[in-house]
C-alpha positions in Angstrom: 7.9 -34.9 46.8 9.7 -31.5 46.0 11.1 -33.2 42.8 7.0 -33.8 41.9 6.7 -29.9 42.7 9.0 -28.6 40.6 8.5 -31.2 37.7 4.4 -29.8 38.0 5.4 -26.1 38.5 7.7 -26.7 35.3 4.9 -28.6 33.7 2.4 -25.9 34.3 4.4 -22.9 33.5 5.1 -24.5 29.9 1.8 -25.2 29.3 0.8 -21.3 30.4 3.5 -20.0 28.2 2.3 -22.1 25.2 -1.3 -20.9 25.4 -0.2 -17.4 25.7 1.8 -17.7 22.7 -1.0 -19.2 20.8 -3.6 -16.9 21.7 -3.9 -13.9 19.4 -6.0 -10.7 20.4 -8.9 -10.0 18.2 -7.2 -7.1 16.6 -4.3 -9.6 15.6 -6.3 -11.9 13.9 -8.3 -9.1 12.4 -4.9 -7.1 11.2 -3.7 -10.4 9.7 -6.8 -11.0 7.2 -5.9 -6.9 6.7 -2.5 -7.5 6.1 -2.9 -10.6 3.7 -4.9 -8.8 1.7 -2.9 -5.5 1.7 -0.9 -7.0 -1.2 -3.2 -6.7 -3.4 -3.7 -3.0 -2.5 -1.1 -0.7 -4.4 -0.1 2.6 -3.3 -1.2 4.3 -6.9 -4.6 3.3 -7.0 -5.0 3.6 -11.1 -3.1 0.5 -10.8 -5.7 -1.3 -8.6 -7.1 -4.4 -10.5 -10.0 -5.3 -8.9 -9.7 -8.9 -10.6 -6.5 -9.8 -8.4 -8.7 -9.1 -4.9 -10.7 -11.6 -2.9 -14.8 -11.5 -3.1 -14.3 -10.4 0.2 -12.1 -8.1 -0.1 -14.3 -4.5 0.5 -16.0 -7.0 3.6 -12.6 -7.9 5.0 -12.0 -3.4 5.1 -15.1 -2.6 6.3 -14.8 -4.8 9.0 -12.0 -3.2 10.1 -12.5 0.2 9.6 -15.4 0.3 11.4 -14.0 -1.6 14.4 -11.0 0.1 14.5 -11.5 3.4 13.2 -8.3 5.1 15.0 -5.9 2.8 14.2 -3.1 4.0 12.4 -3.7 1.4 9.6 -7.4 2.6 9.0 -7.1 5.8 7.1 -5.1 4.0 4.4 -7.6 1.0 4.2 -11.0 3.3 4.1 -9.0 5.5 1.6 -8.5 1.9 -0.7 -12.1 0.8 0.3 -13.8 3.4 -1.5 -11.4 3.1 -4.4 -12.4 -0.7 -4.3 -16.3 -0.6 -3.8 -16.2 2.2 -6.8 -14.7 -0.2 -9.2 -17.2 -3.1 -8.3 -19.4 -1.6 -11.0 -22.4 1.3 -11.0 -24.2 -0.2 -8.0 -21.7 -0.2 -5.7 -21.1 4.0 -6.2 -23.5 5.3 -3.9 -21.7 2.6 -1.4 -18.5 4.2 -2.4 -19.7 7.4 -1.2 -20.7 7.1 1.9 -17.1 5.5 2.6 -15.9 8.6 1.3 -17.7 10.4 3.6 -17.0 8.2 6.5 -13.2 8.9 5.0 -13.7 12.9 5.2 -15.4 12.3 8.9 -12.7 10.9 10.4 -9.0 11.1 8.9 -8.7 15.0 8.4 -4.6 15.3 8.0 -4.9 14.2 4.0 -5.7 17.7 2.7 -5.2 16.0 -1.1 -7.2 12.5 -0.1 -9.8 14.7 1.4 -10.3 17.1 -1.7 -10.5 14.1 -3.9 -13.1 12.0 -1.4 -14.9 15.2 -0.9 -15.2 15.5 -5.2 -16.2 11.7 -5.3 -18.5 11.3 -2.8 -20.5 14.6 -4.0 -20.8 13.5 -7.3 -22.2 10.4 -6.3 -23.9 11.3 -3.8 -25.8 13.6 -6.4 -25.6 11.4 -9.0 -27.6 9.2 -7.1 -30.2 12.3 -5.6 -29.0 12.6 -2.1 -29.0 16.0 -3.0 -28.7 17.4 1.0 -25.1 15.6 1.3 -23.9 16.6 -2.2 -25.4 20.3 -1.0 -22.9 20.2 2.5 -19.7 18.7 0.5 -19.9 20.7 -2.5 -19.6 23.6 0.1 -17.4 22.4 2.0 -15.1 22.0 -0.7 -15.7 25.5 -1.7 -15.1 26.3 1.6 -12.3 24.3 2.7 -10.4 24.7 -0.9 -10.7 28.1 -1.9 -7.7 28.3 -3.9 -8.6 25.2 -5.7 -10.3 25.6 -9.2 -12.5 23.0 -8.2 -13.9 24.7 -5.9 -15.7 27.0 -8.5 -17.2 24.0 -10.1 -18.0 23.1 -6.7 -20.0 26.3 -5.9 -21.5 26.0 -8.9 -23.1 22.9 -8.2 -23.9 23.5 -4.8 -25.6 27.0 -6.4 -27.7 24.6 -8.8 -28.7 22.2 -5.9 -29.8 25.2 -3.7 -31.9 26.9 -6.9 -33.7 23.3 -6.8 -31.9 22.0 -10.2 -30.8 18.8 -10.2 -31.4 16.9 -13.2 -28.5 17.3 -16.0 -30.9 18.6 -18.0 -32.1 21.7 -16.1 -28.2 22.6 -14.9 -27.6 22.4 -18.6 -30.5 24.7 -19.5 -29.7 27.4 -16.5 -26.0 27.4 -17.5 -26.6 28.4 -21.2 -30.0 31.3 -20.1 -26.7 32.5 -17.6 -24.3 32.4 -20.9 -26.8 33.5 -22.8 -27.8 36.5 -20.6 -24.3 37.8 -19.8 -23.7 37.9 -23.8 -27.3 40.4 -24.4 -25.6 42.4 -21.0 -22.4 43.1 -22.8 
């Protein structure tokens, strides 16, 4: 009888110990599809072909980011997400964006990722006439980057938002009457 015992105790603690091995946490399984596809995902973005990825790649990192915002991995992968969605073609920009955004929101330690996010998610964001969150970045990065020389260019275009021109056209026309004044003032 003891012999029967031990044999089922044995029997049992094998058969515990195989199903912890084989279960995986969600965030395992998630990291995994991350990490599989993190070779396609270069360090130097210009080198990004967007060919190489899986359909679902930009899927696969949105999924993640926005489950697992804080996790050390994240900043990285919403960082290549918007550098992803922006080279799926003109209708995926405004998309692109709001990542960037998201990207600015939460992972503040990149001073030189957030300048560039900031810059890209502005234009776009006007570009595509969400004027009130080009307005806020465009002064934040003339706010938050000072020293830059972008961030003339950025108060500029904040400056034409807030004067209610927003169509290339009518920036065009109010930079050349401000040219054109500060010539007859000399």
């Amino acid at each position: 009888m003891k012999r029967f015992q031990r044999l089922f105790f044995f029997g049992g603690f094998l058969i515990f110990l195989g199903f912890l091995v084989s279960c995986q946490s969600e965030i395992d399984r998630d990291l995994k599809a991350v990490n599989e596809l993190k070779a396609f995902l270069p360090d130097d973005v210009n080198k990004l072909n967007i060919d190489s990825l899986p359909r679902n790649a930009d899927s696969i990192l949105e999924a993640f980011i926005t489950k697992y915002p804080k996790h050390a991995e994240s900043e990285f992968l919403c960082f290549q997400l918007v550098n992803v969605t922006g080279k799926r073609g003109e209708t995926e920009k405004l998309k692109s964006a709001q990542w960037a955004d998201f990207y600015l929101k939460n992972y503040p330690s990149n001073k030189a990722r957030r300048l560039d996010m900031a810059l890209y998610a502005a234009y776009y964001f006007e570009k595509f006439g969400v004027y009130d969150e080009a307005l806020r970045l465009y002064e934040m990065i003339r706010d938050s980057f000072p020293d830059n020389p972008l961030s003339q260019g950025a108060a500029q275009s904040a400056k034409m938002i807030r004067s209610g021109l927003v169509t290339p056209e009518q920036q065009l026309e109010a930079l050349l009457k401000q040219q054109d004044d500060s010539v007859k003032s000399k």
